[in-house]
MDAnalysis code that builds the backbone (N, CA, C; Angstrom):
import MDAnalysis as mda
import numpy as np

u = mda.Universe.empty(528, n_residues=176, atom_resindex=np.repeat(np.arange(176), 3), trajectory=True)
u.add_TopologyAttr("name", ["N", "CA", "C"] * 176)
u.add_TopologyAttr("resid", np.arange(1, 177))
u.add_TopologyAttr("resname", ["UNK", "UNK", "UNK", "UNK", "UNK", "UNK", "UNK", "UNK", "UNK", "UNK", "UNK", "UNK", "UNK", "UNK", "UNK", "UNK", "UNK", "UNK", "UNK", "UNK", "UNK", "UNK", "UNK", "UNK", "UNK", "UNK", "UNK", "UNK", "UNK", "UNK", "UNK", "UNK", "UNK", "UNK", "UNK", "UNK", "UNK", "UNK", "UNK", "UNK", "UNK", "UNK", "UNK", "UNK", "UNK", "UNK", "UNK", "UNK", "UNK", "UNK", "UNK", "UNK", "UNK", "UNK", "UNK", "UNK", "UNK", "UNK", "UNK", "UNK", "UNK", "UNK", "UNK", "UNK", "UNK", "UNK", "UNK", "UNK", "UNK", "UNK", "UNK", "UNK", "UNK", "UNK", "UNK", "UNK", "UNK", "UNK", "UNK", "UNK", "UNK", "UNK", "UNK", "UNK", "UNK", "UNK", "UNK", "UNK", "UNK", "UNK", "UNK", "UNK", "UNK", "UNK", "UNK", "UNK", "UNK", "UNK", "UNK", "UNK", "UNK", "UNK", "UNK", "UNK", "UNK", "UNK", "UNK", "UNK", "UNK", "UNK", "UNK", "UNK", "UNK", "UNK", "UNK", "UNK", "UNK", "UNK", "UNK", "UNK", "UNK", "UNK", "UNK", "UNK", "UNK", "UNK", "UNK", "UNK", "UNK", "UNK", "UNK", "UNK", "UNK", "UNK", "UNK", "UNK", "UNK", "UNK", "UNK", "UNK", "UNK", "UNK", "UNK", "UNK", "UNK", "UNK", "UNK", "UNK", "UNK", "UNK", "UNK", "UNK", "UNK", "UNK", "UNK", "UNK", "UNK", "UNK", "UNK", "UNK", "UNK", "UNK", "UNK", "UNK", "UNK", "UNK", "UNK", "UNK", "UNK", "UNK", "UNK", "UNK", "UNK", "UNK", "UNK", "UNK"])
u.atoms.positions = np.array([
    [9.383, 9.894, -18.624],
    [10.467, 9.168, -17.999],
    [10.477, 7.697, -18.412],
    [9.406, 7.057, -18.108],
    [9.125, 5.661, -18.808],
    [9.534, 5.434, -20.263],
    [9.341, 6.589, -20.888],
    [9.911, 6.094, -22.222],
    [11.162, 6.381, -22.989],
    [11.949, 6.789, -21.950],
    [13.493, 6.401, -21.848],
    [14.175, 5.408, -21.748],
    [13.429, 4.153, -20.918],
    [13.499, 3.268, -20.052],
    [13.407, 1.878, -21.065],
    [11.481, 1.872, -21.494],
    [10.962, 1.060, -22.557],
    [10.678, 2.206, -23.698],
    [11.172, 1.750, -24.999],
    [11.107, 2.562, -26.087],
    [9.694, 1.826, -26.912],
    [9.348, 0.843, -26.413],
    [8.307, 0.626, -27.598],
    [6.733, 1.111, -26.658],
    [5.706, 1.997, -27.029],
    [5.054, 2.692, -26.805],
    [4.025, 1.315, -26.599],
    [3.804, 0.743, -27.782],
    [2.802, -0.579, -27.428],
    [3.034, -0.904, -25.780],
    [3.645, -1.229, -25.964],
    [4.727, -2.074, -24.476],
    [4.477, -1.111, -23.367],
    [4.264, -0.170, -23.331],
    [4.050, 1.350, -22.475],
    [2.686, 0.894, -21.966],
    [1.817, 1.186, -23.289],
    [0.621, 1.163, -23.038],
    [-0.274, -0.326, -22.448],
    [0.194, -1.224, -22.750],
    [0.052, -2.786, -22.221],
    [0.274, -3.108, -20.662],
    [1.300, -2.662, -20.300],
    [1.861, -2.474, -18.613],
    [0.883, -1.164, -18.034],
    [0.233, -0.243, -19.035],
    [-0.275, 0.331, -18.147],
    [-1.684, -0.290, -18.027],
    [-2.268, -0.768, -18.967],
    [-3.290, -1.389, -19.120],
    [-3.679, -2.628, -18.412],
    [-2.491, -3.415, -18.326],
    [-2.243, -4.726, -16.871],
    [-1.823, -4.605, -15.621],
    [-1.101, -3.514, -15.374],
    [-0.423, -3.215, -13.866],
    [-0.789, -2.281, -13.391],
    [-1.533, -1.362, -13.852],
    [-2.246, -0.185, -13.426],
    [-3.466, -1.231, -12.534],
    [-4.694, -1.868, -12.984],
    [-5.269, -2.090, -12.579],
    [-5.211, -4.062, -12.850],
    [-4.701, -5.209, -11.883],
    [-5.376, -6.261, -11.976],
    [-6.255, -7.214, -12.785],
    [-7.453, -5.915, -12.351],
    [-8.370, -6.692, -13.010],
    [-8.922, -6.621, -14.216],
    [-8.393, -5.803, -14.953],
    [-8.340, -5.613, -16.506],
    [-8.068, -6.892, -17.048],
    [-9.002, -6.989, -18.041],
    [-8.572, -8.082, -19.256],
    [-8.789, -7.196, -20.267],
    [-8.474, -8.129, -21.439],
    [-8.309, -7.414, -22.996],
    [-7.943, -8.378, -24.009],
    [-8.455, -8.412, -25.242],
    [-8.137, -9.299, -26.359],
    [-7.865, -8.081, -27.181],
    [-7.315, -8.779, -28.437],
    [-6.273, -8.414, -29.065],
    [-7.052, -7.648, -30.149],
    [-8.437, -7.560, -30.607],
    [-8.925, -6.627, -31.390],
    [-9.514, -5.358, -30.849],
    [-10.001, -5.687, -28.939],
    [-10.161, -4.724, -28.363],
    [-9.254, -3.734, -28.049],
    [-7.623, -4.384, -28.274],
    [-6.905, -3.709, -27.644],
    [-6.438, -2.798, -29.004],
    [-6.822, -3.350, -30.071],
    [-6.729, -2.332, -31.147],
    [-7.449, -0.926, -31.326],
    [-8.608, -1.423, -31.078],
    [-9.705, -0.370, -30.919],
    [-8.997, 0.915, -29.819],
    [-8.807, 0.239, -28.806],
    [-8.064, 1.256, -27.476],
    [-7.220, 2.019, -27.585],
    [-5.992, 1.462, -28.251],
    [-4.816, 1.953, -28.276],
    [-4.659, 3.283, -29.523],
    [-5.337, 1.869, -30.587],
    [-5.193, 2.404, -32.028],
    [-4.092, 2.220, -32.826],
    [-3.557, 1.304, -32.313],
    [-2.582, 0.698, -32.816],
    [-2.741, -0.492, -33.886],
    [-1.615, -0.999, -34.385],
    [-1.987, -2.495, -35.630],
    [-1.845, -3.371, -34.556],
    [-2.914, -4.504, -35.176],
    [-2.878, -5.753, -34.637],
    [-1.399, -5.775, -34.416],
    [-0.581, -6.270, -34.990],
    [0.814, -6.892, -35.549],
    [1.646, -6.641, -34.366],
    [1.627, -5.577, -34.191],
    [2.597, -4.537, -32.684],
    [1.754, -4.983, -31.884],
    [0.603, -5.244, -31.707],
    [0.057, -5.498, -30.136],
    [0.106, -6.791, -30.043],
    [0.597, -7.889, -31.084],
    [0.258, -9.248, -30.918],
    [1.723, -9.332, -30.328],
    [2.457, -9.138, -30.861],
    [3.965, -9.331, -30.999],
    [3.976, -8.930, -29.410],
    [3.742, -8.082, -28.878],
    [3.942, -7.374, -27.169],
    [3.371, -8.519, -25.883],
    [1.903, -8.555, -26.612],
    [0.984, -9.721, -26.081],
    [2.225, -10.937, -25.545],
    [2.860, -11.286, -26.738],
    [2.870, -12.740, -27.338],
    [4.202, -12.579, -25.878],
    [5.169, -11.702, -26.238],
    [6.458, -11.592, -25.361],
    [5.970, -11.411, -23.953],
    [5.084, -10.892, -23.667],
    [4.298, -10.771, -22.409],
    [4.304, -11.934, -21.137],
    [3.558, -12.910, -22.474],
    [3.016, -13.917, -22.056],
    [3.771, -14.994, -22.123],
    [4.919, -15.148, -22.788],
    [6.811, -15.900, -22.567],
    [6.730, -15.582, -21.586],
    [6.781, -14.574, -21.087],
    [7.921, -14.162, -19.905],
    [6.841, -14.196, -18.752],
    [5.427, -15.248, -18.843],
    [4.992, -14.979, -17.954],
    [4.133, -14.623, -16.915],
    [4.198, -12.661, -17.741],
    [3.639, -11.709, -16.967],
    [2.153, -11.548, -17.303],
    [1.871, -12.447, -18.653],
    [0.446, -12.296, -19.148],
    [0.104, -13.762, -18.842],
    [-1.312, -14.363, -18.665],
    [-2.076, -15.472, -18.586],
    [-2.792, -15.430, -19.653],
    [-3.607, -16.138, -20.554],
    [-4.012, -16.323, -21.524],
    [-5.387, -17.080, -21.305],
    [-6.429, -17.271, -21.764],
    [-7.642, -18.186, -21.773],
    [-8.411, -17.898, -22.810],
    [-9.223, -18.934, -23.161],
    [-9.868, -18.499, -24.630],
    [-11.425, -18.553, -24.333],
    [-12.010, -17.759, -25.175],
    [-13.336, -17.723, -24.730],
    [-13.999, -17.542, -26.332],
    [-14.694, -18.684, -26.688],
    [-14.924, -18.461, -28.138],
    [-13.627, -18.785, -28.597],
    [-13.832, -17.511, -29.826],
    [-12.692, -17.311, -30.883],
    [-11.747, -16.620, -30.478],
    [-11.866, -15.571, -29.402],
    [-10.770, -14.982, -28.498],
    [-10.213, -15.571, -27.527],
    [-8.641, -14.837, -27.436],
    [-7.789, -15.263, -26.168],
    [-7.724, -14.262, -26.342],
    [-7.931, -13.830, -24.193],
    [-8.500, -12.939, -23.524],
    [-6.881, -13.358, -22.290],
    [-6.690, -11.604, -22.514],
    [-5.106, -11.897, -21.550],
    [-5.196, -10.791, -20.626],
    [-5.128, -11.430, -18.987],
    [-5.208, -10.628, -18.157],
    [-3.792, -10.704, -17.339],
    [-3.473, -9.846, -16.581],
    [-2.160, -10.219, -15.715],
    [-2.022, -11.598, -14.913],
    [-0.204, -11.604, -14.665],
    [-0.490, -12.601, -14.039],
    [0.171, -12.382, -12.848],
    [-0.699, -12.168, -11.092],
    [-0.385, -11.666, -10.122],
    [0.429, -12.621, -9.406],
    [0.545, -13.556, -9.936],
    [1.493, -14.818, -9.139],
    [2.787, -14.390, -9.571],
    [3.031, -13.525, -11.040],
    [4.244, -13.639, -11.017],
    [5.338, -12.673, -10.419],
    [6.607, -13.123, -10.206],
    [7.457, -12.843, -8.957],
    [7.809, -11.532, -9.007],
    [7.358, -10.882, -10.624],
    [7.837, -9.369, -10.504],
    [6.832, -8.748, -10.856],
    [5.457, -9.136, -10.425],
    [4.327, -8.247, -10.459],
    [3.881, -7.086, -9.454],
    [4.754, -7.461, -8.251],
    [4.077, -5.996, -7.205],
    [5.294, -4.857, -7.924],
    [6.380, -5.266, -8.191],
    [7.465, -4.516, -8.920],
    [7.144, -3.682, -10.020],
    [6.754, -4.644, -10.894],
    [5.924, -3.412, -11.905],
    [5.035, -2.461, -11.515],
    [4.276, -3.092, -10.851],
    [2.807, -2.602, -10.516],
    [3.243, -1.151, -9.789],
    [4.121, -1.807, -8.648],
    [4.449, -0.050, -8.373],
    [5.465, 0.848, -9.103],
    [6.125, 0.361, -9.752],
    [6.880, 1.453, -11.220],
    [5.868, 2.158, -11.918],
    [4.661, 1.151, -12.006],
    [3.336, 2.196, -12.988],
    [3.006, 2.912, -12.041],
    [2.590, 2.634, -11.036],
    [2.010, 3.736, -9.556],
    [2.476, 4.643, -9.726],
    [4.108, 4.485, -9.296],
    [5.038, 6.147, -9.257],
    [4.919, 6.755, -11.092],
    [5.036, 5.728, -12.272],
    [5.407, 6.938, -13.029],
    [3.792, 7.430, -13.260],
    [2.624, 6.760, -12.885],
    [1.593, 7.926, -13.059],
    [1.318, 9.390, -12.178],
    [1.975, 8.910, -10.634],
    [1.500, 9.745, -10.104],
    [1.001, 8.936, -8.165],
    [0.332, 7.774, -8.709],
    [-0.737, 7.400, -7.409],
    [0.343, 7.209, -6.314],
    [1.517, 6.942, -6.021],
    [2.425, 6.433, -5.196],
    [1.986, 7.795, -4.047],
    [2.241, 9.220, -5.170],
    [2.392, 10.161, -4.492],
    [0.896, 10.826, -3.674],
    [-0.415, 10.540, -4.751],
    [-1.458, 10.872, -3.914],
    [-1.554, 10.022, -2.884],
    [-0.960, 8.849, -2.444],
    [-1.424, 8.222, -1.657],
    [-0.930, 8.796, -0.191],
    [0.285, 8.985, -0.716],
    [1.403, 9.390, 0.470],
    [0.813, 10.627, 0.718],
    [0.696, 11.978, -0.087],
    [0.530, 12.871, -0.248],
    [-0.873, 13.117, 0.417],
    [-1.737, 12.460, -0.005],
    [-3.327, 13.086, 0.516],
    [-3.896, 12.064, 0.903],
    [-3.859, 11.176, 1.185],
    [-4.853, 9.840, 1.549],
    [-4.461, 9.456, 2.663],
    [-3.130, 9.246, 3.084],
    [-2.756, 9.346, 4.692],
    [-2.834, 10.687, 5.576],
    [-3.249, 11.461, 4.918],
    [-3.151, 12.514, 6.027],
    [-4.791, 13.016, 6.100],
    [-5.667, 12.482, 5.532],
    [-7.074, 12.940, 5.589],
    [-7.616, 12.840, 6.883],
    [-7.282, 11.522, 7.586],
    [-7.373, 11.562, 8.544],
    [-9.091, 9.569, 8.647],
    [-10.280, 10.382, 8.550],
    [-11.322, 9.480, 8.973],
    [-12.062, 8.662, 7.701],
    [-10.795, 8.531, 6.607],
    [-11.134, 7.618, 4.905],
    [-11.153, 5.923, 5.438],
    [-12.443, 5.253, 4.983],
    [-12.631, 4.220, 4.615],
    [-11.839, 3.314, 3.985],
    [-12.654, 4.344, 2.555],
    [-11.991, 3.509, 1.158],
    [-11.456, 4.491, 0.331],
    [-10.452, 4.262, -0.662],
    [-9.884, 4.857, -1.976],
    [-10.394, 4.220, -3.138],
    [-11.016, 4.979, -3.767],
    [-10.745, 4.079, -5.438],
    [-10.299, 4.856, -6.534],
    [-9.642, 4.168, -7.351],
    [-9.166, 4.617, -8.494],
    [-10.355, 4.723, -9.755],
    [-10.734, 5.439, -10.408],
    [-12.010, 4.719, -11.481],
    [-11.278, 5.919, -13.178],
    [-12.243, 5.919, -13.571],
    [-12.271, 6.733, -15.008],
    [-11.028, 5.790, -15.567],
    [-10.224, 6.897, -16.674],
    [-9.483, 6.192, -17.580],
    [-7.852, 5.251, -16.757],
    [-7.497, 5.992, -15.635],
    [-6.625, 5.267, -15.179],
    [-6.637, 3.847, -14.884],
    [-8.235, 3.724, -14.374],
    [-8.583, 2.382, -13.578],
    [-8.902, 1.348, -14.829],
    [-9.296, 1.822, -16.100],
    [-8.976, 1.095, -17.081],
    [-7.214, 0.804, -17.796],
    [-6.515, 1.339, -16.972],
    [-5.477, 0.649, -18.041],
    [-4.970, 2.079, -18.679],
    [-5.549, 3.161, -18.711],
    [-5.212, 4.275, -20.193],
    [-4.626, 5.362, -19.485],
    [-3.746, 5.911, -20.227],
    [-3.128, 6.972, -19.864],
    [-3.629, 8.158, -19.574],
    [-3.892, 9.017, -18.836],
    [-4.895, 10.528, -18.934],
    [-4.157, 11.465, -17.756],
    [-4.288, 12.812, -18.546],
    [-3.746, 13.564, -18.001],
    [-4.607, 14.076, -16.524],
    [-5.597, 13.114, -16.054],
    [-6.559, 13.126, -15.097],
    [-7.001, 12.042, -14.629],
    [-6.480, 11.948, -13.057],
    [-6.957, 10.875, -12.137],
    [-8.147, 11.113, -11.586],
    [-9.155, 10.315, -11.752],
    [-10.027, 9.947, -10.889],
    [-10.808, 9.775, -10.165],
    [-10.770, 9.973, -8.359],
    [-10.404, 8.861, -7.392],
    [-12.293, 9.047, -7.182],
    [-12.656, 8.060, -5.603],
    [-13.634, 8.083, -5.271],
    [-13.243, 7.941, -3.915],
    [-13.541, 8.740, -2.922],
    [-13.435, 9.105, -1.336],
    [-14.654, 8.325, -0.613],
    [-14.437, 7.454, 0.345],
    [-15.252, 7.114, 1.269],
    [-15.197, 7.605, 2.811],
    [-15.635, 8.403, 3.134],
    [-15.314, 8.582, 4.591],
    [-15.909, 9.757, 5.317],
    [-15.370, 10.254, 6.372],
    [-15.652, 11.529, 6.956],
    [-14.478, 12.359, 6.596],
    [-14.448, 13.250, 5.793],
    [-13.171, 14.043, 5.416],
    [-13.800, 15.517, 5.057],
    [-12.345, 16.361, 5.560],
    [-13.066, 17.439, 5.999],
    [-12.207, 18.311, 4.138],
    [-13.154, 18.638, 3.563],
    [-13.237, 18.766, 1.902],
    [-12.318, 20.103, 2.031],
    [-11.857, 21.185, 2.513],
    [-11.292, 21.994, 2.643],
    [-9.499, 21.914, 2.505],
    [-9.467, 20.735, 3.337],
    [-8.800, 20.436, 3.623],
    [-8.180, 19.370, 2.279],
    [-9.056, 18.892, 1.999],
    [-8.745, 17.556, 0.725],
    [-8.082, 18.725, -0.137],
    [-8.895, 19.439, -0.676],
    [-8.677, 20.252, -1.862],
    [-7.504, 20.964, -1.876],
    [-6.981, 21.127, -0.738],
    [-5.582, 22.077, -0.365],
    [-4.298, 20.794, -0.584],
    [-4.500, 19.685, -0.195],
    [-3.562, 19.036, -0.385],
    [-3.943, 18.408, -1.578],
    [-4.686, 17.941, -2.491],
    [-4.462, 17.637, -3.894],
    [-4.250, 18.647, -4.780],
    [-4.603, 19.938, -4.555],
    [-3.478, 21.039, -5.187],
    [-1.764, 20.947, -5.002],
    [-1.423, 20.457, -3.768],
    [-0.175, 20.190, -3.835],
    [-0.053, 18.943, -4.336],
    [-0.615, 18.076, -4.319],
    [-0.475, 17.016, -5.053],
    [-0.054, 16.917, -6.721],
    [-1.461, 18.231, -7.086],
    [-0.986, 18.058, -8.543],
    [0.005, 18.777, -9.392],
    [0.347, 19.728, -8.087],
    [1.849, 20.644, -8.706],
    [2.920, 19.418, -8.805],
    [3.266, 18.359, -8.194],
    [4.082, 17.668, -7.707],
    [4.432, 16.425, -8.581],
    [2.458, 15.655, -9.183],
    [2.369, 14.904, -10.187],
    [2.393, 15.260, -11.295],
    [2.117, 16.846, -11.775],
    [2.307, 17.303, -12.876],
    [0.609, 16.601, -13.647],
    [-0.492, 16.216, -12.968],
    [-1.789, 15.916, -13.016],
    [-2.833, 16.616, -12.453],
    [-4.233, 16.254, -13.375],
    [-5.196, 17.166, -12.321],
    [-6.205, 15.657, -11.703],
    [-6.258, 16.077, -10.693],
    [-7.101, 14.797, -9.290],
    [-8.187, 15.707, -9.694],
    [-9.484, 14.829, -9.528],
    [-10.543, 14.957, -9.797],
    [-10.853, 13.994, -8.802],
    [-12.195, 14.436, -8.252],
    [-12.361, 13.498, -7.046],
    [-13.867, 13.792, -6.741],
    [-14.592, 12.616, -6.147],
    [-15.791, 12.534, -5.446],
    [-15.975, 12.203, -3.760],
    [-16.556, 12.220, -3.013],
    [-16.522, 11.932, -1.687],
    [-17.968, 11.257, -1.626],
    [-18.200, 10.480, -1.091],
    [-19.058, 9.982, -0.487],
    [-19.238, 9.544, 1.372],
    [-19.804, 9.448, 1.951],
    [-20.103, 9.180, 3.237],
    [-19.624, 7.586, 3.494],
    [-19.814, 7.155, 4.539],
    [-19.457, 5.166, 4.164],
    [-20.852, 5.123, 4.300],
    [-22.091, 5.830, 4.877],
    [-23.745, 5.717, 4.732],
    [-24.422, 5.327, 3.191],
    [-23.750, 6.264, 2.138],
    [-24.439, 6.607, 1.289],
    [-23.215, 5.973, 0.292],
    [-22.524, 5.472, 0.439],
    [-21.508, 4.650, -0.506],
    [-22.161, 3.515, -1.003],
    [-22.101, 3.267, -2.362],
    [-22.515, 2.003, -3.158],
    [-21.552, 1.393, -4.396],
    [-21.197, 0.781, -3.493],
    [-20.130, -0.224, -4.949],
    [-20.982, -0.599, -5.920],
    [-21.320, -0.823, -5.940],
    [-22.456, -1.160, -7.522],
    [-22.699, 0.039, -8.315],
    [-23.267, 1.400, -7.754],
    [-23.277, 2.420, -8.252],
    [-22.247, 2.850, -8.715],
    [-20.815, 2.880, -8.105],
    [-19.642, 3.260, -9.052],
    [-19.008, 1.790, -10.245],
    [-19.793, 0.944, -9.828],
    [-19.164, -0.535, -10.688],
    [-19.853, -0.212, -12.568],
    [-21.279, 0.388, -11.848],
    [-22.324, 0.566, -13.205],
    [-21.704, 1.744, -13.783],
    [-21.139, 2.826, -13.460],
    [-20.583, 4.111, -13.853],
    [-19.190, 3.953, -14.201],
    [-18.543, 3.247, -14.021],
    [-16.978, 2.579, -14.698],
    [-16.843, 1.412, -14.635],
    [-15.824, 1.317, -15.350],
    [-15.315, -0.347, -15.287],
    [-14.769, -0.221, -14.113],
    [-14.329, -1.654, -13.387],
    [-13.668, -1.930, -12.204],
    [-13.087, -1.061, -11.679],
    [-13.718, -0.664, -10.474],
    [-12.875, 0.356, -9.951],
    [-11.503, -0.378, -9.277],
    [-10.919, 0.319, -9.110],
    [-9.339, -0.469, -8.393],
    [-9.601, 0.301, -7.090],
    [-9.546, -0.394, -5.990],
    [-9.395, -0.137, -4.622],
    [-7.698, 0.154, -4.650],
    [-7.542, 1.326, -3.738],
    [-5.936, 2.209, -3.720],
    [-5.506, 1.845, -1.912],
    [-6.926, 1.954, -1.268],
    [-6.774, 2.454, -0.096],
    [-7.825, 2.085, 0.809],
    [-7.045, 1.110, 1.758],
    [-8.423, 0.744, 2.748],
    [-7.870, 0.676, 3.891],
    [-8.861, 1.210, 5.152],
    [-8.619, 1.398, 6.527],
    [-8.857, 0.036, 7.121],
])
């Protein structure tokens, strides 16, 4: 659907890579490596990005390192256009309000970096009764046209550091 909308795929993958998750950064040879794309197309995207704005820039060394920029006025806007066209708008609605005794949500694996995958994720904090999870992220993923992959943890035995060392930044979705 998105790429009806925006036709240049760079540009696809950049918004998902900044508005999916915050706290993503990225320079411009890493983002080659990622994508697999030419410098040339990712500079050119970068460069219009960051006109208009939506990118911040800082240099570190020999790199400029461009992360979003959440001040700007159409960043919760995007941010939730990427939500719905991945999918998360709907697990949220779909299975995370109705669990009932959840903590926390997190987003982690390839989504929470920025990348496209035909597989979300998440990480469960709470008292939730797993029978029950599994019945509604089956409807979930008839609906997202995705497969949810998921962990649970207790809020006892939960460690942010332990999922920080096992992915990059997790993105918090969901907090009580």
């Amino acid at each position: 659907m998105i790429e009806t909308l925006i036709s240049s795929k760079t540009r696809i993958k950049l918004l998902m890579k900044f508005f999916l998750n915050s706290q993503n950064t990225a320079y411009l040879r890493n983002l080659e490596e990622e994508f697999g794309e030419s410098t040339n197309a990712i500079r050119l995207e970068l460069n219009k990005f960051e006109k208009a704005g939506l990118l911040l820039s800082s240099s570190l060394g020999n790199k400029k390192i461009f992360k979003v920029n959440i001040s700007h006025l159409f960043f919760k806007d995007i941010q939730s256009m990427i939500m719905k066209v991945v999918g998360l708008d709907q697990i949220i609605d779909y299975v995370i309000k109705r669990l009932g005794d959840i903590e926390e949500v997190y987003l982690v694996g390839k989504f929470a970096r920025g990348l496209e995958s035909d597989i979300i994720d998440l990480v469960f904090v709470g008292k939730i009764d797993r029978n029950y999870l599994l019945e509604l992220v089956e409807k979930a993923e008839k609906k997202i046209k995705k497969k949810v992959r998921y962990v649970i943890f207790s809020p006892e035995e939960f460690d942010i550091k332990k999922i920080k060392e096992e992915n990059t930044e997790p993105l918090l979705l969901w907090c009580k």
